[in-house]
C-alpha positions in Angstrom: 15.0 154.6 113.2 15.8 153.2 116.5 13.9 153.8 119.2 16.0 156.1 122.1 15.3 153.7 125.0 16.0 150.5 122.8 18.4 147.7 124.8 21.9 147.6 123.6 21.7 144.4 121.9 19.5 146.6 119.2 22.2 149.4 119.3 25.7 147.6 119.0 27.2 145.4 116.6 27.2 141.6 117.8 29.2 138.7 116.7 27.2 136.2 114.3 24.5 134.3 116.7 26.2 130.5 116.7 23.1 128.7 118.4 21.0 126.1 116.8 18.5 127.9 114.6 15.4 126.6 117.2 16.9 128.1 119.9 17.5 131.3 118.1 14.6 131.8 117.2 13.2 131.4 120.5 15.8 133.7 121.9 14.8 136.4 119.3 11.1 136.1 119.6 11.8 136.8 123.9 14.3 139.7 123.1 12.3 141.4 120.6 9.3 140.6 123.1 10.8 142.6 125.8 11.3 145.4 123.8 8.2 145.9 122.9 7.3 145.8 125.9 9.8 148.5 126.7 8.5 150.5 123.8 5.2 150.4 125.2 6.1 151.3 128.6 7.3 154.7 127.3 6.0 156.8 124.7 8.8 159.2 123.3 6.9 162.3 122.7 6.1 162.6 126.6 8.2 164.7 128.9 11.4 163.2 129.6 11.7 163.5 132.8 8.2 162.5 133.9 9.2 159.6 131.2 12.6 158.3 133.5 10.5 158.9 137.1 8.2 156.7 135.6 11.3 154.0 134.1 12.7 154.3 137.6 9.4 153.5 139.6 8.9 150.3 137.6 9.4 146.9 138.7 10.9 145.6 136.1 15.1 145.9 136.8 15.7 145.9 132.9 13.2 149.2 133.1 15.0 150.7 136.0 18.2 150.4 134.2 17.3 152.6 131.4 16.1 155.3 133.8 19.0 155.6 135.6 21.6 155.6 132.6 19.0 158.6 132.0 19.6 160.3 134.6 23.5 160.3 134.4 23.6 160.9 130.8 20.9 162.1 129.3 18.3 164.7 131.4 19.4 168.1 132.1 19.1 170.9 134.2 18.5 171.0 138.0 15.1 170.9 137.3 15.4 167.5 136.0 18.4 166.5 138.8 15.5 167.9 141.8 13.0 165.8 140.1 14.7 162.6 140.5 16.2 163.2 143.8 12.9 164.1 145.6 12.1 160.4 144.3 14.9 159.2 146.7 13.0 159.5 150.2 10.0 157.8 149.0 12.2 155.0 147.6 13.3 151.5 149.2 16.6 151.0 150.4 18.0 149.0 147.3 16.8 151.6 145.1 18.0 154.1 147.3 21.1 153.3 146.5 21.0 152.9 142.9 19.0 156.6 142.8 21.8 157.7 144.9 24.8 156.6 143.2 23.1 157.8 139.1 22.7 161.0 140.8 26.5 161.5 142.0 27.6 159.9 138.2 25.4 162.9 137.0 27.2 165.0 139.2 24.8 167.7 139.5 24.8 169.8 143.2 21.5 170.4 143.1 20.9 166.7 144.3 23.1 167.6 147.6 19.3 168.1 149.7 18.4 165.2 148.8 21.5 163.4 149.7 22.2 164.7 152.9 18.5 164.3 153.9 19.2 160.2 153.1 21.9 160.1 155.1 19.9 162.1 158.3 17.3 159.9 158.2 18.6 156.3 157.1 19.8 153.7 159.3 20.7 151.5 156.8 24.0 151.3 156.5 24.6 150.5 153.3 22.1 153.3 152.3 24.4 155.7 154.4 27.6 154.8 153.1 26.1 155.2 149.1 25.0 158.8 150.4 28.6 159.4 151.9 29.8 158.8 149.1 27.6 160.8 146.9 28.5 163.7 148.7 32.1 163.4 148.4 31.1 163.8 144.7 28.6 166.5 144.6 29.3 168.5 147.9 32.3 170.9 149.0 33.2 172.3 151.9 30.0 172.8 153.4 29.6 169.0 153.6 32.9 168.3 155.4 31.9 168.3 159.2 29.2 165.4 158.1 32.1 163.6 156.3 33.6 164.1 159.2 31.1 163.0 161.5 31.0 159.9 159.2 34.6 159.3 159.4 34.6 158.1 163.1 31.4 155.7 162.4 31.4 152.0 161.7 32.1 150.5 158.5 31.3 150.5 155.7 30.4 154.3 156.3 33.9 155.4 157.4 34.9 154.0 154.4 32.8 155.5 152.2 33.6 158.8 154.5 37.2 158.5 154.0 37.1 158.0 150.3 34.5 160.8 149.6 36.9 163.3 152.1 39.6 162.4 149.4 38.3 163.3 146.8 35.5 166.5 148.4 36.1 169.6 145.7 36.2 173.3 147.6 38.9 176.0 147.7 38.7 175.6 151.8 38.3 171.7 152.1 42.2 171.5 152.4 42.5 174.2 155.4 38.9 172.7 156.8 41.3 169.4 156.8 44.3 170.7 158.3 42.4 172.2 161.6 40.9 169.0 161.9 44.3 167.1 161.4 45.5 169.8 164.1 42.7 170.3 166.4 40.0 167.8 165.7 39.0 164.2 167.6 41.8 162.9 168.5 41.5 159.1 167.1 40.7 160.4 163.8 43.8 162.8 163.4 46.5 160.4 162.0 43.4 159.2 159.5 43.2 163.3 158.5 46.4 163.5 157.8 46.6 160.2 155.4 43.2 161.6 153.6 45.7 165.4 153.0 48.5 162.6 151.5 45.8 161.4 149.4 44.8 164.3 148.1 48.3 166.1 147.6 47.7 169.1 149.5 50.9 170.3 149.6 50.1 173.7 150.8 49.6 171.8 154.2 53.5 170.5 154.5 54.2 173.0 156.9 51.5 172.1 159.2 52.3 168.7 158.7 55.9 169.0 159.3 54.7 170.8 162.4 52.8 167.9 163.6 56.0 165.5 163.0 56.3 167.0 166.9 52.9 166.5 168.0 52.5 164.9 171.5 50.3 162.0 170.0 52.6 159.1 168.4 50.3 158.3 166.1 49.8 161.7 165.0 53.8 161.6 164.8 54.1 159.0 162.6 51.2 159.7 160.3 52.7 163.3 159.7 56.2 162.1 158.8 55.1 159.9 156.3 53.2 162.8 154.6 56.2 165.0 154.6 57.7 162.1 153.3 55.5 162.1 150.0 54.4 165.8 149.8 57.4 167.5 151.0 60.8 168.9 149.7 63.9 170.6 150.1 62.4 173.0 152.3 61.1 170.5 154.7 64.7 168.6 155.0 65.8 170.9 158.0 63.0 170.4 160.0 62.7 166.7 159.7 66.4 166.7 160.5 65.8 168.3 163.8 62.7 165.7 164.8 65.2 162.8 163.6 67.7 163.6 166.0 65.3 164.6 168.9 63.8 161.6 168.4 64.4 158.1 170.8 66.4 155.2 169.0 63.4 152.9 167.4 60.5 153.2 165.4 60.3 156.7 165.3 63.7 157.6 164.3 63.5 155.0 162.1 60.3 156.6 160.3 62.1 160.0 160.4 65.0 158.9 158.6 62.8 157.1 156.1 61.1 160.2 156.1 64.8 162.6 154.8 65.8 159.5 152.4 62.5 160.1 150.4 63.0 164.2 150.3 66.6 163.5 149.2 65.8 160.6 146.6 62.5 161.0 145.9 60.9 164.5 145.9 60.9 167.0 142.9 63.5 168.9 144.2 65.8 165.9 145.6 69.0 167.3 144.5 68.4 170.2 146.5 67.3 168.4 149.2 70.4 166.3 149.0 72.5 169.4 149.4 70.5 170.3 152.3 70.8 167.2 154.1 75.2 167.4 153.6 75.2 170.6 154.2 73.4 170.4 157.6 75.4 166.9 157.9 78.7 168.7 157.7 77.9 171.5 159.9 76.6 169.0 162.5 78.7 167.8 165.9 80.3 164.9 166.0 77.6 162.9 167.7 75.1 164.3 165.8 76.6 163.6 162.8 77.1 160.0 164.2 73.2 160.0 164.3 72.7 161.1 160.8 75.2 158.3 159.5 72.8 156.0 158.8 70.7 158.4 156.9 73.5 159.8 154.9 74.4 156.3 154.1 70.4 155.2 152.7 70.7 158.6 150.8 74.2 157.5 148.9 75.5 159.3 146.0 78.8 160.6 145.3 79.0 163.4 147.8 78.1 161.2 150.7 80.4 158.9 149.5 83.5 160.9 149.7 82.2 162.2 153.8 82.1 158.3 154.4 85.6 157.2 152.2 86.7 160.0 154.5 85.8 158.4 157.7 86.7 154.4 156.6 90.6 156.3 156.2 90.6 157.6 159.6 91.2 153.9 162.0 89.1 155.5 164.8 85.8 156.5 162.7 86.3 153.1 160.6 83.3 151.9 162.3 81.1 154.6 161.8 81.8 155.2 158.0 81.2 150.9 157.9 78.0 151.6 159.4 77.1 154.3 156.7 78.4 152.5 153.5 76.5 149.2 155.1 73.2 151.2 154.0 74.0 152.2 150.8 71.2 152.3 148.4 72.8 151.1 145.3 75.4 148.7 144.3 77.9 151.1 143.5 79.7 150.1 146.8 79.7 146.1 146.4 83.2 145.7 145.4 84.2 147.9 148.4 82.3 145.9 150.9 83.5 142.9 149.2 87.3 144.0 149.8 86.6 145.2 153.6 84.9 141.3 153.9 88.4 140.0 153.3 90.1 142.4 156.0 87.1 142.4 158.8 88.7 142.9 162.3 85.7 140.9 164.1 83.1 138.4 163.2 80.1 141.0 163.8 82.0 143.6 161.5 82.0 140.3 158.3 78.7 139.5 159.3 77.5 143.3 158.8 79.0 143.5 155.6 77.9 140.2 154.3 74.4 140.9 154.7 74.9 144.6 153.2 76.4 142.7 150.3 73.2 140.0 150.3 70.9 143.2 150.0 72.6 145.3 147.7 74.3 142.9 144.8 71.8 142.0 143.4 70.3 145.8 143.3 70.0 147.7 140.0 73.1 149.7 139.2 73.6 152.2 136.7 77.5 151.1 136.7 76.7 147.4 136.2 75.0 145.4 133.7 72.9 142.4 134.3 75.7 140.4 133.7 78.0 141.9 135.7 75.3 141.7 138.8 74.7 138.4 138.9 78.7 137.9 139.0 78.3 139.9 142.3 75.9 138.1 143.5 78.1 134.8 143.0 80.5 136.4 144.4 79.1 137.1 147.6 78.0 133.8 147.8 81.6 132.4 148.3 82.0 134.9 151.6 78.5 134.2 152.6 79.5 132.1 155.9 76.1 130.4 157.0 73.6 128.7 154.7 71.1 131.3 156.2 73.3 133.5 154.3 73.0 131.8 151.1 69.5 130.8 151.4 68.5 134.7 151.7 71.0 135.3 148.3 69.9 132.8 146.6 65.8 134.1 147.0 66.9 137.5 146.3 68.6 137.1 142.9 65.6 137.2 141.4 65.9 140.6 141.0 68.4 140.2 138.3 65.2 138.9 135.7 67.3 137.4 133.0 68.0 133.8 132.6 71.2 133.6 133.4 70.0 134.7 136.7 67.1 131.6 136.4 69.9 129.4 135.2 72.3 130.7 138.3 69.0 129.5 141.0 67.8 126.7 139.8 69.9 124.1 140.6 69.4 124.7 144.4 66.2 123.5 143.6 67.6 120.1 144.2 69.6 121.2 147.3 67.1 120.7 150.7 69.0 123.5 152.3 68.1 126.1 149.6 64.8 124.5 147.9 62.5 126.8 149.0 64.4 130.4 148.6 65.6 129.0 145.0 61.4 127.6 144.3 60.8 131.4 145.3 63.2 133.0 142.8 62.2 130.6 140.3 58.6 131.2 140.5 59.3 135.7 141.0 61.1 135.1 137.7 58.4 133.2 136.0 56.3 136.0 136.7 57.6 138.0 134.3 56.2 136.5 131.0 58.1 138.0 128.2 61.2 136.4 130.3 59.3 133.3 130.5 57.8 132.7 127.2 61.4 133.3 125.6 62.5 130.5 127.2 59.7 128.2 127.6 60.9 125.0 127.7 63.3 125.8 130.6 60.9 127.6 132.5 57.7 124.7 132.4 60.3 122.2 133.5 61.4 124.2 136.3 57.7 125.0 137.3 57.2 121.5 137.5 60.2 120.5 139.6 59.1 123.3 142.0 55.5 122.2 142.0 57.0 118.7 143.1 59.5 120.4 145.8 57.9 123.3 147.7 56.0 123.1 150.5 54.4 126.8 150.1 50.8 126.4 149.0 51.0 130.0 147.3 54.3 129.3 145.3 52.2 125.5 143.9 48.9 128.1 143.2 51.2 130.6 140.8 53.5 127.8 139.3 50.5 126.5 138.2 49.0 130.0 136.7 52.3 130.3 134.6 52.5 127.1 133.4 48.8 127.8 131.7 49.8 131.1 130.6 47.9 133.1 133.2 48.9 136.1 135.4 48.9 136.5 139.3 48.4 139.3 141.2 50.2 139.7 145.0 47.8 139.5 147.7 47.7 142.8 149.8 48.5 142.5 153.0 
């Protein structure tokens, strides 16, 4: 029989041991040395938990280990869980941490005393931001004015506090959070309200919606992007009305990001499509003006016909331009590439040409891959500056086919477009299955663009493919 405590290397299956038989047998002699020693550190018929108090006092790391994968997985009761945690005051600061951290795997409330007490009375900060997060596992709401309190300290603490307030259990933690997002310190309010996001308390969209008029812009902001991702149909009215009151900029901007997501995005969008046309359709004229560009992010075939209806009247041509210059989709290309040919100004061709440049190469439910890339070429004979074509040419990658590879690389050559086509050509290298069907073509291209480009990070992934290896985008 095994013993409990044994190391894993005596409890899983290994591979065959390839080293030379001298060395294996000195290997073997040290590993069954150890546990032996283990073995004679604990004796198996003695209480368990004065056993792992004992395991997690030693000195020896290996020791310590096997205590504390005790303690999250094998003790129980709160007798056991109080036990361990009255060890964590008398402890150092390193194995403060690691006392603190088994005890919130074990998940046991009982250890919350002992927690809190750490964070009281340490000054280390790692030691406080360990207990932070402890409690974000093992408290509730009785615990969230400390989180709190740890929210506005210094990191890493109000990182651990705003990651433990995320994920704090407790019928009342989401109200607790709302009066705080309303009412509490001021700097911290917008951080609330992401933390409520996080946690998907949608119960708190009406509040939050409320707060889209708050007299702090931060608070402003923050709330809008909540409704954004929390909200619904229901909310569509009222972020209507803060879009309009709302000063040309940032903030309308972020309000009418704010309706596209509840009309495109939410659980109820069709519903909250309707909303938005129908309050479109009841608005004045210049309010209606102000929603244009909304209507025309939120597409679809309703808003299409309000915005075919404006391009057919000569005097609200320009407004329905400026709506179907947003679209979301390229269900509108061939339009915009027929009002191209009969633009009455240089600004009007210019808006649609870079409409077209953002939206040909878009996915389309009406289009095939095929058929987009032929859009995308033949945008590029209106496009009327190489800035034009240089932004086209980077953003066909989003047609991942090789045709669409084929179509690019060529202007690897050209110095005018080298670097937009060593971009596309390296975004569609990314995608293996595309590149490893067509191998050949793809290494030789990696090469020509790790001779041509003059962006370190395009060399670094060309690189990575060409070995077979994967690259993730660096967060900004």
């Amino acid at each position: 029989m095994i013993h409990p405590f044994a190391p894993s290397v005596f409890r899983r299956r290994r591979a065959p041991f390839q080293a030379r038989p001298r060395v294996a047998a000195c290997l073997t002699v040290m590993v069954f040395s150890s546990f032996a020693t283990t073995c004679a550190a604990i004796d198996p018929a003695a209480d368990p938990v004065a056993t792992v108090v004992s395991l997690l006092g030693s000195d020896d790391a290996e020791l310590r280990s096997i205590g504390l994968d005790r303690v999250r997985n094998a003790l129980r009761g709160q007798q056991a869980t109080k036990a361990i945690a009255e060890l964590v005051a008398k402890s150092a600061a390193p194995r403060q941490i690691e006392l603190v951290r088994a005890l919130a795997d074990r998940g046991d409330q009982a250890a919350v005393p002992a927690v809190l007490a750490l964070l009281l009375a340490s000054q280390e900060p790692d030691v406080r931001a360990a207990a932070v997060l402890a409690l974000g596992h093992l408290g509730g709401p009785s615990e969230l004015a400390v989180l709190r309190t740890s929210l506005a300290s210094q990191d890493p603490e109000r990182t651990a506090a705003r990651q433990a307030l995320e994920q704090l259990r407790g019928a009342d933690v989401g109200k607790q959070l709302v009066e705080a997002a309303r009412f509490g310190e001021p700097a911290l309010r917008p951080t609330v309200i992401e933390i409520l996001t996080v946690r998907r308390e949608r119960g708190a969209v009406a509040d939050l919606l409320g707060l889209a008029s708050d007299s702090d812009a931060a608070v402003r902001t923050a709330a809008l992007k909540a409704v954004a991702k929390l909200g619904g149909a229901d909310q569509v009215g009222g972020v209507v009305d803060v879009l309009l009151k709302a000063p040309a900029g940032g903030e309308r901007d972020e309000a009418e990001r704010t309706a596209v997501a509840l009309c495109t995005e939410s659980r109820d969008r069709n519903q909250a499509r309707d909303s938005f046309l129908a309050r479109f359709k009841a608005a004045g004229e210049a309010d209606q003006e102000a929603l244009l560009p909304t209507l025309g992010r939120i597409g679809g075939p309703e808003a299409l016909a309000v915005v075919d209806g404006l391009l057919a009247d000569p005097a609200k041509r320009p407004l329905g331009l400026k709506a179907i210059t947003r679209w979301p989709d390229g269900t509108v290309c061939q339009r915009l590439i027929e009002f191209v040919g009969k633009a009455e100004s240089q600004d009007e061709r210019t808006m649609l040409v870079d409409a077209l440049i953002r939206i040909a190469p878009l996915p389309d439910n009406k289009l095939d891959d095929k058929q987009r890339l032929e859009m995308v070429q033949k945008t590029l004979a209106v496009c009327d500056a190489d800035e034009q074509r240089g932004r086209l040419i980077e953003r066909a990658n989003a047609i991942r086919t090789v045709e669409a590879f084929r179509f690019v690389l060529p202007y690897v050559d050209d110095p005018k477009f080298a670097e937009p086509a060593c971009k596309s050509v390296v975004e569609l290298a990314h995608h293996q299955k595309l590149r490893d069907a067509h191998k050949d073509e793809f290494m030789k291209a990696l090469d020509k663009v790790i001779a041509t480009t003059k962006t370190p990070e395009l060399i670094e992934r060309a690189e990575r493919y060409k070995q077979g290896k994967t690259w993730e985008r660096k967060k900004s």
